[in-house]
C-alpha positions in Angstrom: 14.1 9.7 17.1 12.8 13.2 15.7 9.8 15.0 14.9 8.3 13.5 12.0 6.3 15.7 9.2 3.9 13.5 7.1 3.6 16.4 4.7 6.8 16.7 4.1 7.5 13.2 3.6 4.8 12.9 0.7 6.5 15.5 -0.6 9.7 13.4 -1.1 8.2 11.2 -3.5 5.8 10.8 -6.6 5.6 7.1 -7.6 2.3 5.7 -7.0 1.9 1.9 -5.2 5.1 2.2 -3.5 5.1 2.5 0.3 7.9 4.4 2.1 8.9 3.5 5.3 8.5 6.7 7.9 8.7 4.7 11.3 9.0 1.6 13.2 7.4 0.6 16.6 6.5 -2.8 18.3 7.0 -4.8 15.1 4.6 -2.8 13.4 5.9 -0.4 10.5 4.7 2.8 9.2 4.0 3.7 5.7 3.3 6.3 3.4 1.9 5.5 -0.2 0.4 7.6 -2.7 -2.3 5.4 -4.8 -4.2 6.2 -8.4 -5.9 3.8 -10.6 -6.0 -0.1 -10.0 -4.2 -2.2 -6.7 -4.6 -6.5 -7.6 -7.0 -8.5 -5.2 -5.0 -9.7 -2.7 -4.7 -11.1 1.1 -2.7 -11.1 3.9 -2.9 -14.7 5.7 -1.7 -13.7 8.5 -1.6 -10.1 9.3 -4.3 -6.7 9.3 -3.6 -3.8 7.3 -5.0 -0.6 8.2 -5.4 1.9 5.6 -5.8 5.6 7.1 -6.2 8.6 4.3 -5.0 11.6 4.5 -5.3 12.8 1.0 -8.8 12.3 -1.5 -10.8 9.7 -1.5 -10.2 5.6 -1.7 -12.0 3.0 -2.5 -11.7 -0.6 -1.4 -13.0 -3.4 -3.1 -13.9 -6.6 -1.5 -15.5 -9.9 -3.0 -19.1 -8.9 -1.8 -18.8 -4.5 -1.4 -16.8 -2.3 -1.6 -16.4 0.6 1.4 -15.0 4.0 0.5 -12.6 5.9 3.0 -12.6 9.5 3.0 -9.9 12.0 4.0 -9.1 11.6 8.1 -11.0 7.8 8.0 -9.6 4.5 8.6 -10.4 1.0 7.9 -8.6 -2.1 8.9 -8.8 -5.2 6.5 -8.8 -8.4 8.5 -5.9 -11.0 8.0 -7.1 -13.6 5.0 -9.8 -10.9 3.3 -9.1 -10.4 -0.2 -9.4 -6.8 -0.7 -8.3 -4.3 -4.3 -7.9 -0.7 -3.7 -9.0 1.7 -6.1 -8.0 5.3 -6.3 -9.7 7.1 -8.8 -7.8 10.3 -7.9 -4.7 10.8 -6.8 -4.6 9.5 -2.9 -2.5 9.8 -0.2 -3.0 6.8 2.8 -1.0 6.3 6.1 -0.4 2.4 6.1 -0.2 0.7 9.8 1.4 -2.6 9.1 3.4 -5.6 10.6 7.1 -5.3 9.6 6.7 -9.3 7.9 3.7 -7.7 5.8 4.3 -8.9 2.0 3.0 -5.6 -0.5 0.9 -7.8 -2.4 0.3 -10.7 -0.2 0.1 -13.8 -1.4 0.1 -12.5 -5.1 3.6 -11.7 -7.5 2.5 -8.9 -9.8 4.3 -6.0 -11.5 3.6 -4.0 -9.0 4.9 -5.5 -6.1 7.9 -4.0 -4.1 10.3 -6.5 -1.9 11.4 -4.1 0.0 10.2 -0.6 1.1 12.6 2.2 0.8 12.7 4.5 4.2 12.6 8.2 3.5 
């Protein structure tokens, strides 16, 4: 294992909606992601996701609100909550995730990725 800079990772990539694998640890996995525009409602039956921000300002929509996360917050969608996320700007997010995680849950869209690539 080495020193890991999160800068410099984002700075690998450009493509928005893709997570990058950065890390593994306990059967969790760490991801990067750069967001703008629309995410699909979707859930996660059976795992949490936390979304931590490091870059701008996110959004994310839920059936009955909608919170916003700024830059250094974090929120942690429950297993089986539909949530959307929504990055009006460019924004960069830190994703916490269990390795069996599926991108878009329990929905198939054009965005969805199999398999993250690890930078």
């Amino acid at each position: 294992m080495s020193v890991i800079n999160i800068q410099e990772k984002f700075n690998l990539f450009s493509d928005h909606w893709s997570p990058k694998k950065i890390g593994e640890l306990n059967g969790q996995q760490i991801l990067l992601a750069k967001l703008k525009g629309e995410f699909v409602f979707h859930k996660h039956d059976n795992e949490d996701e936390l979304f931590m921000v490091i870059k701008g300002t996110l959004d994310i929509e839920f059936r009955d609100k909608t919170i916003t996360l700024n830059e250094g917050e974090f929120y942690i969608v429950p297993k089986g909550v539909e949530h959307k996320p929504i990055a009006k700007e460019e924004v960069h997010i830190v994703l916490f995730e269990p390795l069996s995680i599926k991108h878009t849950g329990d929905i198939i869209a054009d965005i969805t990725v199999e398999e993250y690539e690890s930078i």
